[in-house]
C-alpha positions in Angstrom: 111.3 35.6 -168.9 110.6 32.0 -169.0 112.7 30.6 -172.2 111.4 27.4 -172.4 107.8 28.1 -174.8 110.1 29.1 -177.6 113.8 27.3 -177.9 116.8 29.1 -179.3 119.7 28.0 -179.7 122.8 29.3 -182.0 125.7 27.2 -183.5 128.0 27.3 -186.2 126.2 30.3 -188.0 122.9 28.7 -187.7 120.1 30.2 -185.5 117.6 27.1 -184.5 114.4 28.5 -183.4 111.4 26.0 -182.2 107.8 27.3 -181.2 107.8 24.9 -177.8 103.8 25.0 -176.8 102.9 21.7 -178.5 100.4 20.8 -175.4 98.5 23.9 -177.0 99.0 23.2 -180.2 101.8 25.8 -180.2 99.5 28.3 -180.3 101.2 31.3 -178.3 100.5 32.9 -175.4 101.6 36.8 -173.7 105.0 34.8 -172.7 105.5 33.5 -175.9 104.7 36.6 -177.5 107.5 38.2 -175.0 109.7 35.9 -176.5 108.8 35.7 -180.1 109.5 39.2 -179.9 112.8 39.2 -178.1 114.0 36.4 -179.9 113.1 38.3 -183.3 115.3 41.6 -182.6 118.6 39.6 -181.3 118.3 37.4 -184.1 118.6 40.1 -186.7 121.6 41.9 -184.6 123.4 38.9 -184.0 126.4 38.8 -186.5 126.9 35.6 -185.6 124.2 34.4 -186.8 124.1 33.5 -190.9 120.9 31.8 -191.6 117.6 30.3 -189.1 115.7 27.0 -189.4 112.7 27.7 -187.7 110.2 24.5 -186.5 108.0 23.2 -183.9 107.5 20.5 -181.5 104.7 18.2 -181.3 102.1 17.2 -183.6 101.1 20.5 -184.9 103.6 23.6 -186.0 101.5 26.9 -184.9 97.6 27.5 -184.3 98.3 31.4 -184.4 97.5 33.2 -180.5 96.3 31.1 -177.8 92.6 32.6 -177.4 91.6 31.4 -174.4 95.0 32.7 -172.6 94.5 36.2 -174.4 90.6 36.2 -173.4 91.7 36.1 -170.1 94.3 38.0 -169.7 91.9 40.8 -171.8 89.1 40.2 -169.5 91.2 40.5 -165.9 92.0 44.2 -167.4 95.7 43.8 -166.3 97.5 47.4 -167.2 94.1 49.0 -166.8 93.2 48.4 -170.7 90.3 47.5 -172.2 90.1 44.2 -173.9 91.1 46.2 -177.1 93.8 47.6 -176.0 95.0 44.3 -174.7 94.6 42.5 -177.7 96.1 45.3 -180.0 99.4 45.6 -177.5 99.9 41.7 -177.9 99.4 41.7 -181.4 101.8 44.3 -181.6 104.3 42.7 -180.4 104.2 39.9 -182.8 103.9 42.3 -185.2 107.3 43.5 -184.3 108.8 40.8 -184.3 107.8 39.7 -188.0 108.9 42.7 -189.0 112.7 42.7 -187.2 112.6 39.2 -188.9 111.0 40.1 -192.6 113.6 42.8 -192.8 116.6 41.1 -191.2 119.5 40.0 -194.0 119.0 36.7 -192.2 117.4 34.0 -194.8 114.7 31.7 -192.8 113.7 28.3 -193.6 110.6 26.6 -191.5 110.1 23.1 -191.5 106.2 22.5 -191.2 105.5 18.7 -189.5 101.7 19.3 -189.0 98.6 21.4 -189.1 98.8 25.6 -189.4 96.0 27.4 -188.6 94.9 31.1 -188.2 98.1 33.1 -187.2 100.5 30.7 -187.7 100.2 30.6 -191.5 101.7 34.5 -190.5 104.3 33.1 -188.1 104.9 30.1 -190.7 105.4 33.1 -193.6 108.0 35.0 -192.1 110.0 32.7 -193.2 111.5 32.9 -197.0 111.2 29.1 -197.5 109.0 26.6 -196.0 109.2 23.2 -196.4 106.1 20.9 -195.3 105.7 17.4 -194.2 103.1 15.5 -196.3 101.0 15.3 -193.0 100.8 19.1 -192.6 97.5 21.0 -193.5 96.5 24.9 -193.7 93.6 26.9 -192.7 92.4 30.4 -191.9 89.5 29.2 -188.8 89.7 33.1 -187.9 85.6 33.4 -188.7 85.3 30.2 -186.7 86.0 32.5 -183.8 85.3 35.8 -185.1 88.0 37.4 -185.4 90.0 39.2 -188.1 93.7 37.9 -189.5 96.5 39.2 -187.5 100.1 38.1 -187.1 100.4 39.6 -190.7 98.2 36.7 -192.3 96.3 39.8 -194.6 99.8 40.7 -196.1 101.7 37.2 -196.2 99.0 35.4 -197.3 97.8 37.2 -200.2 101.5 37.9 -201.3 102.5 34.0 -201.4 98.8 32.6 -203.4 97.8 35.5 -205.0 94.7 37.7 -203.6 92.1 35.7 -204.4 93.1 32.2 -203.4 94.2 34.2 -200.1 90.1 35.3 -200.0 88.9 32.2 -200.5 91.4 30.5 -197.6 90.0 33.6 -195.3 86.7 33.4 -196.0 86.0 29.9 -196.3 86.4 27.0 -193.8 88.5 25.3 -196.3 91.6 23.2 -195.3 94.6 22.7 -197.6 96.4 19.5 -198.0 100.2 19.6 -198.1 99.6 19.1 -202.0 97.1 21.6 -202.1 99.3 24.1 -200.5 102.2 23.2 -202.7 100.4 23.6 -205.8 99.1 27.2 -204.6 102.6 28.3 -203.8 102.0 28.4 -200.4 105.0 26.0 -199.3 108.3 25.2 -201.3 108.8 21.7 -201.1 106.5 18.7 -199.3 108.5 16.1 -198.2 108.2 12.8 -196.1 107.8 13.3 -192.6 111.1 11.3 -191.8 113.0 13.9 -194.1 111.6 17.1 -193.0 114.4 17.9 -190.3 117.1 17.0 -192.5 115.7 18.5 -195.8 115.3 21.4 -193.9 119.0 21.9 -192.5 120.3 20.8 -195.6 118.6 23.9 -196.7 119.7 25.9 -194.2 123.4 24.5 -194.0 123.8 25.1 -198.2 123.0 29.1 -197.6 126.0 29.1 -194.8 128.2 27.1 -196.4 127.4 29.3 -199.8 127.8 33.6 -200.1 125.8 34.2 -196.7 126.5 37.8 -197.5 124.4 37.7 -200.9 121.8 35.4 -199.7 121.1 37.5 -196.7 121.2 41.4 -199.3 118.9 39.0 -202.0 116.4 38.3 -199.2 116.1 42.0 -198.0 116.2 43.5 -201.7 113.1 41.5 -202.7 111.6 41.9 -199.7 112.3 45.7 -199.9 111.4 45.7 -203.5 107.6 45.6 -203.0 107.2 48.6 -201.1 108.9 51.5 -203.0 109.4 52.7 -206.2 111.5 50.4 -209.0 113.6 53.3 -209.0 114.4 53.2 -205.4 114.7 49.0 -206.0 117.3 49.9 -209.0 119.6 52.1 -207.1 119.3 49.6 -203.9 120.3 46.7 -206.4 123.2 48.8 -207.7 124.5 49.5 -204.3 124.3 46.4 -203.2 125.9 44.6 -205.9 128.7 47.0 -205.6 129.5 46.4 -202.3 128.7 42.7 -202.2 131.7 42.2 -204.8 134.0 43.3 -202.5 133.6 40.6 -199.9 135.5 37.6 -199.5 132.6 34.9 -200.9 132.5 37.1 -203.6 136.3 37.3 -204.6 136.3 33.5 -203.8 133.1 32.4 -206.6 134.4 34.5 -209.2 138.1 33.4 -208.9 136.6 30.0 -209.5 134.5 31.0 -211.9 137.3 32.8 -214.2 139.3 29.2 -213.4 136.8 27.5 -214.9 136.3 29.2 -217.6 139.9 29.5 -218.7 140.4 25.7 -219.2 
């Protein structure tokens, strides 16, 4: 499988993933879908692998599926499927691979340099922190070619602005400003565009150098959280916190705390 439309590379605990189509708006196609997918799963097995800064190249960071490519490939009826069925399996497998990553203990920060549009506000949601350039903007555009969300947009959206700011980015051609989308909660932090990269790994680098162990069990029990019962959440947290105080962060922070506090 061609590695080049999505980069990955792994050092020091950190997991560097960049979306590699910028020609096409980074928009991607079956291959990168392949990839997004493969990439996803060994990610969240990797012990190795602490924390991931996820970004882009080019002018834009994601424009959700290249259409054209899946149009065609739909239309040639490769596999024998209707254009349904081709469209379903791709989205699928991006599916899959939000999921592997949403549930992974693996805390993700994107940085955003440019425009989002249609699925890539989902691919630009899976991760836990996004930080945007002051030149990057956000729209739905899925009526503009009518379709329906997909890469998880009708779950990811709603859940970071609220259901009805969520409707009115879906249902509108509206297009957020980086200060529009930080003051709906869509991003974290809007930054310069010279300090994106390294606001981003500073990010990043603090939850590896920190308790990568409890940053990675607080990501998956809030994630977790919203889908069962607040018993099931309370027993989960109790769990947790009982094992996460025997690891070595957590030996380390509270001997410095009780040091600190004895002066």
């Amino acid at each position: 499988m061609p590695d080049d439309v999505i980069l990955f590379d792994v050092r020091d605990g950190l997991a560097h993933v960049t979306l590699n189509r910028p020609a096409r708006l980074n928009a991607v196609d079956p291959v990168a879908i392949a990839r997004w997918q493969e990439l996803a799963h060994e990610i969240a097995a990797r012990d190795d692998i602490g924390a991931v800064l996820f970004d882009a190249a080019g002018r834009a960071f994601c424009a959700g599926g290249d259409v054209l490519a899946m149009s065609r490939l739909a239309e040639s009826g490769v596999g024998g499927g209707s254009p349904a069925e081709v469209v379903r399996g791709l989205a699928d497998r991006i599916h899959d691979g939000h999921r592997a990553l949403r549930e992974s203990t693996k805390p993700i920060v994107a940085a955003v340099q440019g425009p989002v549009a249609g699925g890539g506000l989902g691919f630009m949601l899976v991760a836990d922190l996004v930080i945007a350039s002051e030149r990057a903007t956000f729209a739905s555009r899925y009526s503009d070619i009518g379709l329906t969300p997909d890469c998880g947009v009708s779950t990811l959206l709603p859940e970071a602005v609220g259901v009805r700011r969520a409707l009115e980015l879906t249902l509108t051609s509206r297009t957020l400003s980086a200060t529009e989308a930080l003051d709906w909660g869509l991003v974290a932090e809007v930054v310069a565009p010279e300090a994106l990269e390294a606001r981003a790994r500073e990010v990043a680098d603090g939850w590896l150098a920190g308790a990568t162990h409890a940053f990675g069990q607080a990501k998956r029990l809030v994630h977790a959280g919203r889908a069962r019962s607040f018993q099931a959440s309370l027993d989960d947290e109790a769990a947790t916190i009982g094992a996460s105080i025997e690891t070595a962060d957590a030996r380390a922070a509270i001997a410095r705390f009780a040091a600190r506090a004895s002066r």
